[in-house]
C-alpha positions as CSV (number, residue, x, y, z in Angstrom):
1,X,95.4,12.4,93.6
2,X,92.0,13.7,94.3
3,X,92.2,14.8,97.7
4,X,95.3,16.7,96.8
5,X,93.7,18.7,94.0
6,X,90.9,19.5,96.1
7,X,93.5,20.6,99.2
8,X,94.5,23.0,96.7
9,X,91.1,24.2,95.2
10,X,90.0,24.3,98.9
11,X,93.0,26.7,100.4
12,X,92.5,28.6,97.2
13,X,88.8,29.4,98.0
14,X,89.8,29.9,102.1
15,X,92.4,32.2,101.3
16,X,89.9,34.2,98.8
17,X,87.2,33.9,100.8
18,X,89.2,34.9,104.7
19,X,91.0,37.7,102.5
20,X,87.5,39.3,101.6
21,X,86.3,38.3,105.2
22,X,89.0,40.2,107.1
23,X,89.4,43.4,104.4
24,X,85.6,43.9,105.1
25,X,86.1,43.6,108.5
26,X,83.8,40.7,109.3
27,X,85.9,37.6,110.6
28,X,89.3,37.5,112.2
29,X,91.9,35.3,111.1
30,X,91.9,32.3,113.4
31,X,95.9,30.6,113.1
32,X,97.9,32.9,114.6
33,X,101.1,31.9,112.2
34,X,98.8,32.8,109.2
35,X,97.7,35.8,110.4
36,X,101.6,37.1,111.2
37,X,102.0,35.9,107.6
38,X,99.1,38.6,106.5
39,X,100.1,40.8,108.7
40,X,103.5,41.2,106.5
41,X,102.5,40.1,103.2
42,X,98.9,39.1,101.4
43,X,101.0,37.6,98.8
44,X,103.0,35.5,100.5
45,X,99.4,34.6,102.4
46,X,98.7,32.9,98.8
47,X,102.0,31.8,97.7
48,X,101.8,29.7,101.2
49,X,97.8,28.6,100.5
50,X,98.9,27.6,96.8
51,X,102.4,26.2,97.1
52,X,101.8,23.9,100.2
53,X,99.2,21.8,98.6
54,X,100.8,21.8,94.9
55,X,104.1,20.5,96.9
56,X,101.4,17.9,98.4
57,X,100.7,17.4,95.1
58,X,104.6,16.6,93.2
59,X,104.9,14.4,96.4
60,X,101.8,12.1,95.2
61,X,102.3,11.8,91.6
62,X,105.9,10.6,92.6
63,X,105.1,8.0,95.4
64,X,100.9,7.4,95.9
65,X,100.1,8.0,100.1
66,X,99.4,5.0,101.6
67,X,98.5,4.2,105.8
68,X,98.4,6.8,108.1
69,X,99.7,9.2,105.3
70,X,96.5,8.8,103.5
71,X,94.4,9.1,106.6
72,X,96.0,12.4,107.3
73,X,94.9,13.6,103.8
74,X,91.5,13.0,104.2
75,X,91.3,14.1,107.8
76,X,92.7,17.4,106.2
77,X,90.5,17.3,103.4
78,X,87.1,17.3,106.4
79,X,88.9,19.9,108.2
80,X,89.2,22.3,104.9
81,X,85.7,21.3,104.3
82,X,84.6,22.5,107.8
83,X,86.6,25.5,107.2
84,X,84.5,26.2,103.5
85,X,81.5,25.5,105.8
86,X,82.1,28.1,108.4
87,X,83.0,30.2,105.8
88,X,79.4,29.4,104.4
89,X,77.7,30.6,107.4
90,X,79.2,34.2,108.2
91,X,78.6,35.1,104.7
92,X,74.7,33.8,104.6
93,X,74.9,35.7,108.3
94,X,76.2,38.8,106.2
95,X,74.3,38.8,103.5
96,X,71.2,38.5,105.6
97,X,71.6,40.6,108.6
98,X,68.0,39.9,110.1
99,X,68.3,36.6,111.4
């Protein structure tokens, strides 16, 4: 159940964090399906980056992931974490401009 709650704390922070990045003009939105989604609708942006990992969610309390399921989680789970960590480095590169 844990790597489901943080698959949803993690697209909650992405989406927050790429809505800020692309309003201020400093990153571009890299999944080209997402960025049609923005491109209509910022709320259905978030509706998608909340509703996808609480349906993740209903599916685990119901039947626990096990095999290659699981594996997938957590190879989701390190790619949102990259994600956060790119995230990381074009705000310290904004908020520091000299380096």
């Amino acid at each position: 159940m844990k790597p489901c709650v943080f698959l949803l704390a993690a697209g909650l922070l992405d989406a927050i964090l790429t809505h800020i990045g692309i309003v201020a003009g400093l990153i571009e939105e890299g999944n080209p399906l997402m960025r049609l989604v923005m491109e209509q609708s910022w709320f259905t942006f978030y509706l998608i980056k909340i509703f996808l990992p609480l349906i993740l969610l209903g599916l685990y309390y119901f039947r626990p992931f096990k095999g290659i399921v699981r594996i997938l989680l957590y190879s989701t789970c390190f790619l949102y974490l990259s994600i956060l960590g790119y995230h990381m480095v074009w705000i310290s590169l904004n908020l520091n401009p000299s380096t």
